[in-house]
PAZAPA-4460 file (N, C-alpha, C; in steps of 0.05 Angstrom, whole numbers, plus 32768, in hexadecimal, padded with zeros to 4 digits):
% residues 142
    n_x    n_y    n_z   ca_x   ca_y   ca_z    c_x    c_y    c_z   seq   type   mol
   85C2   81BA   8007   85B0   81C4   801C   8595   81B7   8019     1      X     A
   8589   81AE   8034   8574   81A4   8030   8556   81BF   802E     2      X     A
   854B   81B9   801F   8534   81C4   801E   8519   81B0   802A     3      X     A
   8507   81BC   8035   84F7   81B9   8046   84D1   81C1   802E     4      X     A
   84C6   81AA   8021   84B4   81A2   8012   849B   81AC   8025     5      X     A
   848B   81B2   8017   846F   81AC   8022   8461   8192   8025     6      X     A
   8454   818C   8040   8450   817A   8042   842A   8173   802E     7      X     A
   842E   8158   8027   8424   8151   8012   8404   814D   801D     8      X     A
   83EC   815C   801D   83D3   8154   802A   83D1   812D   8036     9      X     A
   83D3   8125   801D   83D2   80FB   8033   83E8   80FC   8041    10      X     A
   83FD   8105   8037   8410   80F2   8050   8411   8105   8069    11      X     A
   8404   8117   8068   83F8   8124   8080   83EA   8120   808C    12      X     A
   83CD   8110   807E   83BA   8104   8093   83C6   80EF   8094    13      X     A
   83D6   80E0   8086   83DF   80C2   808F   83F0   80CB   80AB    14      X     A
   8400   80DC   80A6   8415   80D9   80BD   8405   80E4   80DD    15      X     A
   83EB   80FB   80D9   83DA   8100   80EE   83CE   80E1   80F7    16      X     A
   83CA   80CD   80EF   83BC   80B0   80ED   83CE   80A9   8104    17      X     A
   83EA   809E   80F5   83F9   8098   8108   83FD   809D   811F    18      X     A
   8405   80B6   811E   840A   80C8   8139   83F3   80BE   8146    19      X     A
   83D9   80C4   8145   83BD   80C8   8158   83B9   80A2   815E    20      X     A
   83C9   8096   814D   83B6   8080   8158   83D1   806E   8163    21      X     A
   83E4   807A   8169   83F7   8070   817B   83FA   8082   8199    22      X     A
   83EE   8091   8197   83F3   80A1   81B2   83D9   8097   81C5    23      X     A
   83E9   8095   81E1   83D5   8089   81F2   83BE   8091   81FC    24      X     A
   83AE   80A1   81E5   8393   80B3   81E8   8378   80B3   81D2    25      X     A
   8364   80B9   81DA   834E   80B0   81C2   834C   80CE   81B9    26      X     A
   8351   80CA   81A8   834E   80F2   818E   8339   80ED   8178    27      X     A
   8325   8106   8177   8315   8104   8166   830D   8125   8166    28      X     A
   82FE   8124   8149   82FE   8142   8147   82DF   8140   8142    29      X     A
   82CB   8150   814C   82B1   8151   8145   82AA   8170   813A    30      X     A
   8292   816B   8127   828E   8185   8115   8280   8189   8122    31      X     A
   826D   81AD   8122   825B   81B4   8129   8242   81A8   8128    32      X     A
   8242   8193   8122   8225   8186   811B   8229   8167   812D    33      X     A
   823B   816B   813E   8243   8156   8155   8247   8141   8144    34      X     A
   8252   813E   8129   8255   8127   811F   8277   811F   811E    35      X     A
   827D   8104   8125   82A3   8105   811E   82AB   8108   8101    36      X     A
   82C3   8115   8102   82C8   811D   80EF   82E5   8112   80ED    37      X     A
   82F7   8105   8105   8310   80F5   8100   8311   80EC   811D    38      X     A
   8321   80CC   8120   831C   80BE   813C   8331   80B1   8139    39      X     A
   8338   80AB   814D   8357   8099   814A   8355   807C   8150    40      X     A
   8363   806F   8150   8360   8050   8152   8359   8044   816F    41      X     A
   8364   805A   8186   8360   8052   81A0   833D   804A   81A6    42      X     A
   832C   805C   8193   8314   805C   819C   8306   8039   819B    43      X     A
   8319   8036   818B   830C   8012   8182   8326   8002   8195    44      X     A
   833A   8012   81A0   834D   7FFD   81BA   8335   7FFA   81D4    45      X     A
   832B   8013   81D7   8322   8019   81ED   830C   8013   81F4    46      X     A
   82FC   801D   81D6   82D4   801B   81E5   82CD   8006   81CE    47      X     A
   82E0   7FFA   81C2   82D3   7FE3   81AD   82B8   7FF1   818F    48      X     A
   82CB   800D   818B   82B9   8015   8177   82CD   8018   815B    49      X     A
   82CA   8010   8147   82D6   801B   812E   82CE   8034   812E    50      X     A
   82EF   803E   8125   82F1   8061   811A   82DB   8067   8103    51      X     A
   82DB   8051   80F1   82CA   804F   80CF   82A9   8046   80DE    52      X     A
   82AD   803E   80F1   8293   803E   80FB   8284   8056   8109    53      X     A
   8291   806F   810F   828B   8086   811E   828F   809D   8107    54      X     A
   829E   809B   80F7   829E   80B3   80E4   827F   80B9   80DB    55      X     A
   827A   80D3   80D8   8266   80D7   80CF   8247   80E0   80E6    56      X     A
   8250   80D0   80F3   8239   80CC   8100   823E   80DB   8126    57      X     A
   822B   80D3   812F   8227   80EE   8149   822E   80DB   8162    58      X     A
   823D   80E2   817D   823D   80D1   8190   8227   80BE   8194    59      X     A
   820C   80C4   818F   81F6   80C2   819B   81F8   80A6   8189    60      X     A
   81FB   80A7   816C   81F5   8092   8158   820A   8082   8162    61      X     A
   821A   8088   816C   8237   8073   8177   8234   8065   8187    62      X     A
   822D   806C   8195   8228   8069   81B0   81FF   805C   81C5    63      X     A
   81F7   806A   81B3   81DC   8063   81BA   81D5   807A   81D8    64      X     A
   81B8   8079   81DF   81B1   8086   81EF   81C4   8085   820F    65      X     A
   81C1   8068   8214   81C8   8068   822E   81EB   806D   8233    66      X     A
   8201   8062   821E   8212   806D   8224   821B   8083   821C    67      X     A
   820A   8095   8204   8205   80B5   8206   820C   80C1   822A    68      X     A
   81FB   80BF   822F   81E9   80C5   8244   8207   80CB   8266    69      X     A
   820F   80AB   8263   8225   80AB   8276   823E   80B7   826C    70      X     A
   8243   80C2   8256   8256   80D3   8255   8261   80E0   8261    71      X     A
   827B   80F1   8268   827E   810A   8279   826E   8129   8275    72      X     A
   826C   8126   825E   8265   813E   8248   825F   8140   8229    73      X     A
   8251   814E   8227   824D   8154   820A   8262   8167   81F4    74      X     A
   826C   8162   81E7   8287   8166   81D7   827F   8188   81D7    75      X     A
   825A   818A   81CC   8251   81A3   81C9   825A   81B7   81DC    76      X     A
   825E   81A6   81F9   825F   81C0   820A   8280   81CA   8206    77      X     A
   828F   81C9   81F7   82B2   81D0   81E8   82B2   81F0   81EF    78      X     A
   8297   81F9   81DF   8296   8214   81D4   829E   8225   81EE    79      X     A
   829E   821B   820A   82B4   822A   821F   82D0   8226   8222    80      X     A
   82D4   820B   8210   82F3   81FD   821B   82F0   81EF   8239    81      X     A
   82DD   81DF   823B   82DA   81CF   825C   82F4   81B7   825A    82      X     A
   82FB   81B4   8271   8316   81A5   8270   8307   818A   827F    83      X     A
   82FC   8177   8275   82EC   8167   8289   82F6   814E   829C    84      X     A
   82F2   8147   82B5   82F1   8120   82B9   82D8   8115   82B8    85      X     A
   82D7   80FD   82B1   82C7   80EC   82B4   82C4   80D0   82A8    86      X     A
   82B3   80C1   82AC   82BA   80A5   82A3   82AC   80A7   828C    87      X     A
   82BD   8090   8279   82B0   8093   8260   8298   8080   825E    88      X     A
   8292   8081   8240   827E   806A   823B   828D   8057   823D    89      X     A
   827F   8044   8249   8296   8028   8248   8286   8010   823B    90      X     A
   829D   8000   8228   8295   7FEC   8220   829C   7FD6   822B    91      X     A
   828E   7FBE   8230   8296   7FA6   8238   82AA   7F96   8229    92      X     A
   82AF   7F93   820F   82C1   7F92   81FF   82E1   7F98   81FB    93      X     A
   82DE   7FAC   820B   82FB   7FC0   8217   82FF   7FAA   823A    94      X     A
   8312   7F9F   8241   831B   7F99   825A   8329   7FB5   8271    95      X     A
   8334   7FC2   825B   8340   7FCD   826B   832C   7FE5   827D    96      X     A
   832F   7FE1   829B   8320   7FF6   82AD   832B   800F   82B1    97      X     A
   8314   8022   82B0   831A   8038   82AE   830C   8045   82CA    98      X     A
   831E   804C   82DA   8309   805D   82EE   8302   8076   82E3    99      X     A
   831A   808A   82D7   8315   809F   82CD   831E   80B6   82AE   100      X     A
   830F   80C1   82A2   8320   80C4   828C   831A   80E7   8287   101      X     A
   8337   80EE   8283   833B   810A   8282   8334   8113   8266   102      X     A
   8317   811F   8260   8319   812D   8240   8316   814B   8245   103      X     A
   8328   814E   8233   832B   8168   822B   8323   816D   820D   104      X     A
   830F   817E   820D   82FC   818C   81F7   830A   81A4   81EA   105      X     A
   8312   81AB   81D4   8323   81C5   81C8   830D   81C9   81B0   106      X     A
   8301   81EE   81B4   82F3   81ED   819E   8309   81F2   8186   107      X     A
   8300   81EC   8167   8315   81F3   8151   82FA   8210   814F   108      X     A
   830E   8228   814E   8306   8241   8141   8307   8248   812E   109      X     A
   82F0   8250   8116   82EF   8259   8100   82EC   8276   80FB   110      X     A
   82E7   827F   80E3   82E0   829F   80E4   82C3   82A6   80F6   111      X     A
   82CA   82C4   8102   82B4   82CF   8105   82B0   82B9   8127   112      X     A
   82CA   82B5   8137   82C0   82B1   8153   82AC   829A   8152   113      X     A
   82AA   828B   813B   829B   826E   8135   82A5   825D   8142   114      X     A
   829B   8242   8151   82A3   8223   8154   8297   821A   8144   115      X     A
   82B4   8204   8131   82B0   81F6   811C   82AD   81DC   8120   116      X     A
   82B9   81CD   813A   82B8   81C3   813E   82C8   81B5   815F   117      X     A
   82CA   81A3   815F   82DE   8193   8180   82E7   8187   8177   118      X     A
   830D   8187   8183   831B   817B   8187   830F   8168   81A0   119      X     A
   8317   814C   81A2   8315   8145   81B6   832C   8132   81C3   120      X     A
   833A   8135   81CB   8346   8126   81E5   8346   8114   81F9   121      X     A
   8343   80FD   81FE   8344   80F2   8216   834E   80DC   8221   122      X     A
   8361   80E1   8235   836E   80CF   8243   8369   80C4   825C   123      X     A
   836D   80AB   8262   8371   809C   827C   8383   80AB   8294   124      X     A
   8370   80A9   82A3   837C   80AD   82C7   8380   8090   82D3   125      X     A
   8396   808D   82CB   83A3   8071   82D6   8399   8073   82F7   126      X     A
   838A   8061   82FD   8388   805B   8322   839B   8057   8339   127      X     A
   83AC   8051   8325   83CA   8051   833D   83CC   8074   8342   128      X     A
   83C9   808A   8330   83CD   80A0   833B   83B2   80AE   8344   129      X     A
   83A2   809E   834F   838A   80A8   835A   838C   80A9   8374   130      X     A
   838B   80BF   8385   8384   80BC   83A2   8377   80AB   83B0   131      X     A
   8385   8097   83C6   8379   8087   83CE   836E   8096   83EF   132      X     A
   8354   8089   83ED   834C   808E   8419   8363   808D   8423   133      X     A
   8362   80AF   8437   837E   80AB   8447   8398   80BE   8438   134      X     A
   838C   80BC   8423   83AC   80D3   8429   83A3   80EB   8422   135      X     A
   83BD   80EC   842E   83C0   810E   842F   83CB   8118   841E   136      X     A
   83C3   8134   8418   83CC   8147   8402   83EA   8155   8411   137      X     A
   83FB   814F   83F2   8417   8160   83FD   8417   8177   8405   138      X     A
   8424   818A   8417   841F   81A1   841A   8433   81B5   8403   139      X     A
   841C   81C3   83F4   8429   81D2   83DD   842E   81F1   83E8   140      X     A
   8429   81F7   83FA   8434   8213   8407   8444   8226   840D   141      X     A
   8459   8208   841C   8473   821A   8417   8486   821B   83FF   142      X     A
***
């Protein structure tokens, strides 16, 4: 009979590694002090930033003022669960165009009704499924 081990703390964050930096989305977790605290590999497919380059440090230091600024949102505002769109910071370095990108903000809950920190989420709104001028919405009624 097989028995079923506890899984081993590294090959747990190794195998979270994997997972996050093959799925077609940018994941990062920020602490209460808006600093990252884990980022996946997409963030350096996408906006041309190393993960080892953002640990530690605050969007603002990542990023700088002005693409702070054009963000959709601030990770801080989590503490409701906002489900957001908007375009990201974009790097010139990255080719690929983005008209729009879906993040979704999850606060992590600690004791005592605390935010410890944000999950963060965010994926591409491919333009082929963007409404073009002219059409019309299906009718969902009947």
């Amino acid at each position: 009979m097989w028995r079923r081990r506890p899984p081993q703390p590294a090959a747990s964050e190794a195998d979270l590694a994997t997972i996050t930096d093959n799925i077609p989305a940018m994941v990062a977790f920020v602490d209460r002090d808006l600093r990252y605290r884990f980022v996946n590999r997409n963030y350096e497919r996408w906006l041309g930033v190393k993960p080892e380059d953002m640990l530690g440090r605050t969007a603002m230091e990542v990023y700088g003022d002005e693409r702070y600024a054009a963000a959709a949102a601030e990770p801080g505002s989590a503490r409701v669960g906002p489900d957001l769109r908007g375009g990201p910071p974009h790097s010139p370095a990255t080719p690929r165009a983005r008209a729009l990108v879906h993040i979704m903000y999850m606060p992590r809950w600690r004791a005592k009704a605390q935010v410890s920190g944000v999950y963060i989420l965010s994926n591409d709104i491919p333009t082929s499924s963007m409404p073009k001028a002219g059409d019309v919405p299906a009718d969902t009624t009947s």
